[in-house]
N, C-alpha and C positions, 0 to 999 in steps of 0.2 A: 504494500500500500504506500503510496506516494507518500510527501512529509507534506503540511500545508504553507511549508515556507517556500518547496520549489514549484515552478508550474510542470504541469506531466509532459511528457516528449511532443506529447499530440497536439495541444495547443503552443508551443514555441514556434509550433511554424505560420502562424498567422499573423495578421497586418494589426497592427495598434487600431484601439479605437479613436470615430474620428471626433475630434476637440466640436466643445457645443460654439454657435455662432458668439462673435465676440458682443458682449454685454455693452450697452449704452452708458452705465458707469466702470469705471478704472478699476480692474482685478488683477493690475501686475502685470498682464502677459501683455498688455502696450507697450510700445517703443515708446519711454518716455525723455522729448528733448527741453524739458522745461526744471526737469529734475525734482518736483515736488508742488505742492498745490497754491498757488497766487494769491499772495497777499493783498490785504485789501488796501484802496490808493489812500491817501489820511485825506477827510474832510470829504471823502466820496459819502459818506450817509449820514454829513451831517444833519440834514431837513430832518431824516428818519429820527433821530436821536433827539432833536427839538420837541419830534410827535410824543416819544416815547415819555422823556421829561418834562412833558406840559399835562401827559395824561394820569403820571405817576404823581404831582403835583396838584392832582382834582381829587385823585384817590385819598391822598394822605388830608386834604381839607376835609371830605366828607366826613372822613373819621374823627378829623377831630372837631369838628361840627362847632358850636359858638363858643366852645372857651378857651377865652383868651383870659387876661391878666386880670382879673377882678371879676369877671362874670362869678356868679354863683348859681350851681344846678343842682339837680336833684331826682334822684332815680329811689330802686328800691331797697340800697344800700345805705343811703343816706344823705345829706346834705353838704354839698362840698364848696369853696371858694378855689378859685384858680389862681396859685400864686406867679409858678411860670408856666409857659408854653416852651418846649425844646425841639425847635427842626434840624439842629444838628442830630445829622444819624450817628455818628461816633458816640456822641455825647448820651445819646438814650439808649445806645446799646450798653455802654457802662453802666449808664443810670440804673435799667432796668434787669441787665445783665442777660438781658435777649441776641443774639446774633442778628437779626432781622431786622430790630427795630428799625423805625424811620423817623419817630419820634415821641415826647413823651409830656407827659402833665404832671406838673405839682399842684398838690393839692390839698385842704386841711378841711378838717369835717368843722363845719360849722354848729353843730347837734352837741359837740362834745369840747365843754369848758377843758383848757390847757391842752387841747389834741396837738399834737407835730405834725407838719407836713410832710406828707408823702408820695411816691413817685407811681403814677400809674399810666399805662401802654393799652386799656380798654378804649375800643371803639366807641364814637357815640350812637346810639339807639334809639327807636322809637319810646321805650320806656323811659331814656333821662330828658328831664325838664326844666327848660330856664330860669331859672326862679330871678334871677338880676342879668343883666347883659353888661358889658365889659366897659370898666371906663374908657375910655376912648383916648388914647395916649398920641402925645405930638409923634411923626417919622421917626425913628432913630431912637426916642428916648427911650425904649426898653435893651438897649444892646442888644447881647448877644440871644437874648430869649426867646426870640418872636422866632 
């Protein structure tokens, strides 16, 4: 009995089978004179990138919906005032210690005499409610916060 590592004498004398038609993407068996896949030109997708950061820019508004620095809301957690707003994403990922983040809320329960402010990364929802809207601060004078 033959081994299964040799072919038997009978089939050595036949032609190779024939290769399938060559594929419409790159599997190696192209001649390739370009030497690897083309880099993209800088500034070729800037528009694209405007789209993308004007869109990623509505997103992260919705979420965090009317609080800003003084607004005060309230949901079914409790009563809170907004001390900052954080759109640095570095900064609320430290804050929050999320890898994700985009940005983040300070914020102090108003319910609760001597509470600390704290940092929270919740969306806002149909259930929280504005109970004050935000004082209204000149351009610039919140620094880095807004």
């Amino acid at each position: 009995m033959p081994s299964m590592m040799t072919l038997p004498l009978a089939m050595s004398g036949r032609p190779p089978l024939p290769l399938r038609p060559t594929p419409h993407e790159r599997d190696g068996r192209q001649p390739s004179d370009t030497g690897g896949r083309p880099h993209p030109v800088p500034g070729q997708h800037a528009s694209a990138d405007a789209t993308i950061l004007e869109a990623l820019r509505r997103v992260i508004d919705e979420q965090i919906g009317p609080r800003q620095p003084g607004a005060i809301y309230q949901n079914s957690d409790g009563a809170f005032e907004v001390i900052a707003l954080i759109r640095d994403p570095q900064r609320a990922r430290d804050l929050l210690k999320r890898r994700c983040a985009q940005w983040a809320v300070i914020v102090k329960d108003v319910l609760r005499p001597g509470a600390e402010p704290f940092v929270i990364g919740s969306a806002w929802t149909t259930s929280d409610h504005l109970v004050r809207e935000a004082k209204t601060v000149a351009a610039g004078a919140a620094g880095g916060m807004h």
